[in-house]
C-alpha positions in Angstrom: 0.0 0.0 0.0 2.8 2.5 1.0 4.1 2.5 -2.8 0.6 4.3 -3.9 0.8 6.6 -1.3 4.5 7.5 -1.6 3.3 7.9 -5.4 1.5 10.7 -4.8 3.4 12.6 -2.6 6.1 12.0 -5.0 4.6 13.7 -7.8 6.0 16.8 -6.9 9.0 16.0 -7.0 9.3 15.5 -10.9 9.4 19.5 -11.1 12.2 21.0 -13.0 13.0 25.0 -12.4 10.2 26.3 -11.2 7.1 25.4 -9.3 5.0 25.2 -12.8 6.8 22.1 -13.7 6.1 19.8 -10.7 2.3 21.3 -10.5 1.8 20.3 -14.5 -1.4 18.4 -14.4 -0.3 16.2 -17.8 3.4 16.2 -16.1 1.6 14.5 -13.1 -0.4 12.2 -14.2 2.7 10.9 -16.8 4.9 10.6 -13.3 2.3 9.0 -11.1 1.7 6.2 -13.7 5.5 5.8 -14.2 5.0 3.8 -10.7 5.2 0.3 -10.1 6.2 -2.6 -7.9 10.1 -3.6 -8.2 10.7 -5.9 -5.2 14.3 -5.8 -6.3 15.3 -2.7 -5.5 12.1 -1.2 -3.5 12.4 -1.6 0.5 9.7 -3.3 2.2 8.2 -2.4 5.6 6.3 -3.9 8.6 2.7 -4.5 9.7 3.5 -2.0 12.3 4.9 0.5 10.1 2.1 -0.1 7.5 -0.5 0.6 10.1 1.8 4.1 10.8 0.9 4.5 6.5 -2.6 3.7 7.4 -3.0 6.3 10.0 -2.1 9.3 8.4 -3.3 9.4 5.0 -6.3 11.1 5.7 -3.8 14.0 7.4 -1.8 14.5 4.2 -3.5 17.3 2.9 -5.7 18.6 6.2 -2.8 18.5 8.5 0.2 17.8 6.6 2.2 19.3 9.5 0.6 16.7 11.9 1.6 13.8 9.1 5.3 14.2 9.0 5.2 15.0 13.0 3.5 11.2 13.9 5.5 9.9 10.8 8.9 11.4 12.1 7.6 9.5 15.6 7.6 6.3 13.7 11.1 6.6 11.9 13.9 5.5 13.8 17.8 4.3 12.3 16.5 0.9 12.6 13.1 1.8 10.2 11.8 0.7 6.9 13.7 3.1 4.1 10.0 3.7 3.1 9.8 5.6 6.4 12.5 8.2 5.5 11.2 8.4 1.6 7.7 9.5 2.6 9.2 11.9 4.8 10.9 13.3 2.3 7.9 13.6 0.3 5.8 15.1 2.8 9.0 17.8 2.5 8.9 18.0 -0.6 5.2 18.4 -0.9 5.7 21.1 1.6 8.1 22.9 -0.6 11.0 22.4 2.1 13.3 21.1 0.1 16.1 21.5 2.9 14.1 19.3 5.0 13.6 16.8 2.3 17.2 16.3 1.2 18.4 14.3 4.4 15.3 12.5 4.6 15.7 10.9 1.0 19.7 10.3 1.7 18.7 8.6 4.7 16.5 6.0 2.8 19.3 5.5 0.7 21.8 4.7 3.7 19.3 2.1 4.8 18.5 0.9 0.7 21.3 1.5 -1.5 19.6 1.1 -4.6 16.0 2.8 -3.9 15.5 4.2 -7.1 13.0 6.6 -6.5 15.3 7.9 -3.2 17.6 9.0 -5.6 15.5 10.0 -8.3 13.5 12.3 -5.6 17.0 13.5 -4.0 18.4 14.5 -7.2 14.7 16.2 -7.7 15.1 18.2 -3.9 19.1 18.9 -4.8 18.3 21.1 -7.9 15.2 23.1 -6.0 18.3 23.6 -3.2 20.1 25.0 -6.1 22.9 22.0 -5.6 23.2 21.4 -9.0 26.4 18.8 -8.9 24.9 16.8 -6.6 21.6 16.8 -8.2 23.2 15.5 -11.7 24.9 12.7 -9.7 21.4 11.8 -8.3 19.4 11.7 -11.1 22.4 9.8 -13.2 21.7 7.0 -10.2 18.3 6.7 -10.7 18.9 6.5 -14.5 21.5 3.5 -14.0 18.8 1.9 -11.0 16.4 1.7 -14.2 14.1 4.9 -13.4 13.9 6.5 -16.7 11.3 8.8 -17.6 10.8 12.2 -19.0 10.9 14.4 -15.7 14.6 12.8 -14.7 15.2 13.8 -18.1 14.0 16.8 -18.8 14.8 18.2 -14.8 19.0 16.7 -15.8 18.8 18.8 -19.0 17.9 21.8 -16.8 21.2 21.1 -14.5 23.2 20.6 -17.5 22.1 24.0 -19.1 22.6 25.8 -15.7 26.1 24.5 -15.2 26.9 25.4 -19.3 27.3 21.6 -20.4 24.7 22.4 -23.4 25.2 19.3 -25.8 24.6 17.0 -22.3 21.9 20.0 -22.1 20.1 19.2 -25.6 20.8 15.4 -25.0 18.7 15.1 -22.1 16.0 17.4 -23.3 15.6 15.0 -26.7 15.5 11.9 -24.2 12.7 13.5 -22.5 11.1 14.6 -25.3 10.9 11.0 -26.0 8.6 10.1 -23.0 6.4 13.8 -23.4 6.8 14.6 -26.7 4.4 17.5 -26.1 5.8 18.6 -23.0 6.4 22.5 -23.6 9.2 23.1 -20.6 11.4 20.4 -22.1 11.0 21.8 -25.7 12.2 25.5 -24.2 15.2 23.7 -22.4 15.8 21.8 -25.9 15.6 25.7 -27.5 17.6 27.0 -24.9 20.4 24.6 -25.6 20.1 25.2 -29.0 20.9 29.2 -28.6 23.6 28.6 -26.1 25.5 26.4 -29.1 24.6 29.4 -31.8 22.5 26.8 -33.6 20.3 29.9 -34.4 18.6 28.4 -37.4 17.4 25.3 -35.6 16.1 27.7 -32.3 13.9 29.8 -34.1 11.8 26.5 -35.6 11.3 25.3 -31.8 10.4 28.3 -30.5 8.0 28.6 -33.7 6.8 25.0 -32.3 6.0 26.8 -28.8 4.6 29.9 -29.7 2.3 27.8 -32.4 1.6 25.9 -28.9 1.3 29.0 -26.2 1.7 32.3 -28.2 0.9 34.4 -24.9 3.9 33.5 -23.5 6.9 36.3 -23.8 9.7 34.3 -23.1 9.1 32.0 -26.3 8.7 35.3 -28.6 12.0 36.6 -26.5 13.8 33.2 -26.8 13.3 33.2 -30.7 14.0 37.3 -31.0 17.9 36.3 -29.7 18.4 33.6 -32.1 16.8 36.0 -35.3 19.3 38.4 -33.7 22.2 35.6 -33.5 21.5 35.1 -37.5 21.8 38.6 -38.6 18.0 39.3 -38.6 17.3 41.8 -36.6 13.8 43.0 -37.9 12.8 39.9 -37.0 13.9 40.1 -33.9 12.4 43.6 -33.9 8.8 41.9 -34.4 8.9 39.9 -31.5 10.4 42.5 -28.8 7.4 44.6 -30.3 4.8 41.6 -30.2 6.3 41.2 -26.4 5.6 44.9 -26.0 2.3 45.1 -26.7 1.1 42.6 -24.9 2.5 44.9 -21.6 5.4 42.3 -21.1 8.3 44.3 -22.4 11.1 43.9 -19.8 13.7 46.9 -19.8 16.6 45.1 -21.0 14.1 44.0 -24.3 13.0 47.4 -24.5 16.7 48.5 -25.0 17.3 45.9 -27.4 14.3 46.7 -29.6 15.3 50.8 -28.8 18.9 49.7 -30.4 17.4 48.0 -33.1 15.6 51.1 -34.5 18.4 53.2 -33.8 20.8 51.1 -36.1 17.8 50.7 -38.5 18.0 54.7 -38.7 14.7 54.7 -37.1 15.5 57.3 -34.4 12.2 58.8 -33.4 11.1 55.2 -32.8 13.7 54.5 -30.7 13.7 57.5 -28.6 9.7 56.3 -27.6 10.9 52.7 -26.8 13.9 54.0 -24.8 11.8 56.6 -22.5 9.8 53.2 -21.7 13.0 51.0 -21.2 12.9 53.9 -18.5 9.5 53.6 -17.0 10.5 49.8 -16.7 14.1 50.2 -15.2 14.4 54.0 -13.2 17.8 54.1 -11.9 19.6 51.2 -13.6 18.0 52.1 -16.9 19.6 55.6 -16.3 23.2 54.0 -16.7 22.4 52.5 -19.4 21.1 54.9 -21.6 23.9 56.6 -20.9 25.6 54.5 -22.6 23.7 55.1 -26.0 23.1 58.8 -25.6 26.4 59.1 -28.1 24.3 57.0 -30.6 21.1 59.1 -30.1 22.8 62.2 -30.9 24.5 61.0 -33.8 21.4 59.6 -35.7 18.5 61.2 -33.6 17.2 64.3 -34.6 17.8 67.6 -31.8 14.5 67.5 -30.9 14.4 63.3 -30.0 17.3 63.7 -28.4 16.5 66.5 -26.0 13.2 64.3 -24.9 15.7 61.6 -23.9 18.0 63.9 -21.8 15.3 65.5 -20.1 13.3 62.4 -19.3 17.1 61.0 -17.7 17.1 64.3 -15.8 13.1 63.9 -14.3 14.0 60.0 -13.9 16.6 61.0 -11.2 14.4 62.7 -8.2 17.7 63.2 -6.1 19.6 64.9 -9.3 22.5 62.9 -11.9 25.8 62.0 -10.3 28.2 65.0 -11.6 29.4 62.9 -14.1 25.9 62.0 -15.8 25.5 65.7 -15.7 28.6 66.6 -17.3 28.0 64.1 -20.2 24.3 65.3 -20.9 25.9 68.6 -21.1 28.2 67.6 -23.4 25.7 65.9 -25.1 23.4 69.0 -24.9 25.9 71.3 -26.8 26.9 68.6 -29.5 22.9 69.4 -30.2 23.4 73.0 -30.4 26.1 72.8 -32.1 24.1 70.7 -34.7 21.3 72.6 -35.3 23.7 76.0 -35.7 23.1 77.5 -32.5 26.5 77.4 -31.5 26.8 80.2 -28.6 24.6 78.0 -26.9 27.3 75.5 -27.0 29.6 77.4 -26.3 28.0 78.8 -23.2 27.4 75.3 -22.2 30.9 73.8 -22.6 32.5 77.2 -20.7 30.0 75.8 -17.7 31.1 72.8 -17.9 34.7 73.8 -17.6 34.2 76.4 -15.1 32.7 73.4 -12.8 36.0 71.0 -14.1 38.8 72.2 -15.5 39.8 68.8 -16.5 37.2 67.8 -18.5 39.0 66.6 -21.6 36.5 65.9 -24.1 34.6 69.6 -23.1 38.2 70.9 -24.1 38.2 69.1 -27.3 34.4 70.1 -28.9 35.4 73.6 -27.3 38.6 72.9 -29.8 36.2 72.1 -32.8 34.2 74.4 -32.2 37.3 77.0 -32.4 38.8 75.1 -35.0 35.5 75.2 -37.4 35.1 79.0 -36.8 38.7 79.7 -38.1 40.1 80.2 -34.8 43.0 77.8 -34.4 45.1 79.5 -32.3 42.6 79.4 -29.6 42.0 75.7 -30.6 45.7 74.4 -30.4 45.7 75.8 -27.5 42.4 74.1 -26.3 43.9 70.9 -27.6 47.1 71.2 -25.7 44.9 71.4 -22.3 43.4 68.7 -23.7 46.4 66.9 -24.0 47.6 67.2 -20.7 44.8 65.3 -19.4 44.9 61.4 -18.8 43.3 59.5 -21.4 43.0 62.2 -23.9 46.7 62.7 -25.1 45.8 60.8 -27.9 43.3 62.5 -29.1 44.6 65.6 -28.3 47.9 64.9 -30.7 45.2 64.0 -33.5 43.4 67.6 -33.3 46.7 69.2 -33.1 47.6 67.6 -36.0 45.0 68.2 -38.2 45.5 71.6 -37.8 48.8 71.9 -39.0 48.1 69.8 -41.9 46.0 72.7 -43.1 48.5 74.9 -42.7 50.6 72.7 -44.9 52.5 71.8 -41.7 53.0 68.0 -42.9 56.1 66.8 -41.3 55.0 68.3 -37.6 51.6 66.7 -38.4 53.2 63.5 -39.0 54.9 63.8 -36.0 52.2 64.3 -33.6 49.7 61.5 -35.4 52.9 58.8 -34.7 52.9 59.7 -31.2 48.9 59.3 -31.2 49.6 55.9 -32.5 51.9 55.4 -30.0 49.8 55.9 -27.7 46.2 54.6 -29.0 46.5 53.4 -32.7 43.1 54.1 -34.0 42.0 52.9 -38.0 41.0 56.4 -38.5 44.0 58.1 -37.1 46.2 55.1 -39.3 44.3 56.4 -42.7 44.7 60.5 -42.0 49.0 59.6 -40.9 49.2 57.6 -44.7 47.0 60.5 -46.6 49.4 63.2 -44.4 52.5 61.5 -45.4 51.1 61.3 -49.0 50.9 65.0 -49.1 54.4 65.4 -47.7 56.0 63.4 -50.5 54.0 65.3 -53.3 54.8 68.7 -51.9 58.2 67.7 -51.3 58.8 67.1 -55.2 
């Protein structure tokens, strides 16, 4: 009798990441029918200890506090190893998973080959997040005979966490096998699948699940990453947009689908998907956009890009670190500077280095600026400050450079760009030394 009852305690303990797994209702009913009587490796117990069984299987689900309280009265070192499993199912059933552990190692100590011990331990193991030892588990229960989709499909999960992803895609085909229709084996499958770059073969299982469960982000999400991983990005593009308007849109997809229309020229989009990245993420969204604001001022229009610094600034109740607010300033007179109102920039770049001195890269668009208007005293100048200042030699030496190579100065221009190689070789920097050391040689003959 105590096999039937252990069954369905047990059947929670087929889960694989998450409670959703072990609460399946088709998942279930596969793992409680998996059951059966193997004398060989199953241990037996007592008339005593059956009557214990008898006693509290009304308790299970009214009290199952008072259940594994008169069980734990009955188990003793001496006890049936059926004793200890059910324990560990009432544990398990209970979501204690730390309690459950010991309780299913000590039926093993007593029965050395109790399949379902292991098969359940390996089960409690990964819920602890003691992924090794859960592998080692299951792999016993596997070699005592217990095969069946949820050992399968839960050992594909602990191969995919630890980053062994052909074991990974193994195990989820094995499961597959047993629940062919099974839709958290068939993500772990696609999930192996992207961590190999086998892009092309993702996005037809994740086709297979949404075809299955289209309301479900992570499958639209899943497949936008492997369009992305061939070279698709539009593609990818409909699915962070699908997942964003069904009101699922996570900020880090938000930023992905913001990026998208940024490289796809599509700035004004991108600028509305980025201000709801920020809605989603407040502060750590902040940082990030940061790091795009360059972008957005290179392809976004003045106006887009004025929304996006001033929804940064609101975002921040207790005000930018002085470093964010020295960038958007920065930023701010790049603007100006494009749309030609450039004493507005210039205002803004002399408050910037009234507040820091230091501020190389103020130093060198105050240099452009100079250097555009015909002023290049004032800029070489600007540019020496600039150069003085850690991390910006290089670039320094470049500006410097280019302006006495309008002055015909080739050989002191060819100077400076070698020691901005030096320094930082840069492509660009590379193809202006070979064009400047062109000129030299023509105007030398």
């Amino acid at each position: 009798m105590w096999l039937v009852f252990s069954a369905a305690l047990t059947a929670g303990a087929a889960s694989g990441s998450g409670a959703e797994y072990w609460r399946d209702p088709v998942f279930l009913k596969r793992f409680m029918g998996s059951y059966g009587v193997r004398s060989e490796i199953e241990p037996s117990i007592s008339p005593e200890e059956k009557a214990v069984f008898d006693g509290i299987v009304a308790q299970i689900q009214s009290d199952p506090a008072g259940a594994i309280q008169k069980l734990n009265s009955a188990t003793t070192s001496s006890s049936s190893a059926a004793l200890d499993f059910t324990l560990g199912n009432l544990h398990f059933q209970q979501e204690d998973f730390a309690a459950a552990a010991p309780r299913y190692r000590a039926a093993i100590e007593k029965f050395p080959d109790f399949m379902r011990a292991h098969k359940n331990l390996g089960m409690a193991e990964f819920r602890n997040d003691r992924i090794e030892d859960a592998i080692k588990s299951l792999a016993k229960s596997l070699e005592l005979g217990g095969e069946d989709g949820g050992v399968y499909g839960v050992l594909g999960h602990a191969y995919l966490k630890t980053e062994r992803h052909t074991s990974a895609e193994s195990a989820y085909r094995k499961a597959l096998l047993f629940d062919p229709d099974y839709l958290p084996w068939k993500e772990g499958l696609a999930n192996a699948l992207l961590a190999q770059e086998r892009y092309a073969s993702a996005v037809v299982l994740f086709d297979e699940l949404l075809r299955a469960d289209s309301g479900k982000a992570i499958y639209w999400l899943g497949q936008a990453d492997a369009y992305l991983g061939l070279g698709r990005s539009l593609d990818a593009a409909s699915n962070y947009e699908m997942v964003r308007r069904m009101g699922k849109g996570s900020m880090n997809s938000l930023l992905n689908l913001g990026d998208i229309y940024l490289n796809e020229d599509l700035s004004d989009r991108a600028v509305v998907v980025y201000l709801e990245a920020l809605d989603r993420g407040g502060d750590v969204c902040v940082d990030c956009l940061f790091d795009r604001c360059d972008a957005v001022v290179s392809r976004a229009d003045g106006e887009d890009a004025t929304r996006l610094f001033a929804a940064i600034r609101e975002s921040r109740s207790d005000g930018l670190s002085k470093e964010h607010e020295l960038k958007l300033l920065r930023l701010e007179s790049r603007v100006m500077i494009a749309r030609g109102d450039v004493d507005k920039a210039v205002d803004i770049l002399n408050k910037i280095l009234e507040r820091d001195p230091l501020d190389g890269e103020s130093l060198l668009l105050l240099g452009e600026y100079r250097a555009d208007a015909g002023e290049r005293d004032q800029a070489a100048l600007l540019y020496e400050r600039a150069g003085r200042i850690e991390g910006f030699e290089a670039k320094a030496l470049a500006r410097r450079a280019e302006l006495l190579a309008q002055r015909n100065k080739f050989k002191a221009a060819i100077g400076l760009l070698r020691n901005a190689q030096a320094i930082d070789p840069q492509p660009n920097v590379a193809a202006f030394l070979d064009q400047v050391e062109r000129l030299a040689k023509a105007f030398a003959e």
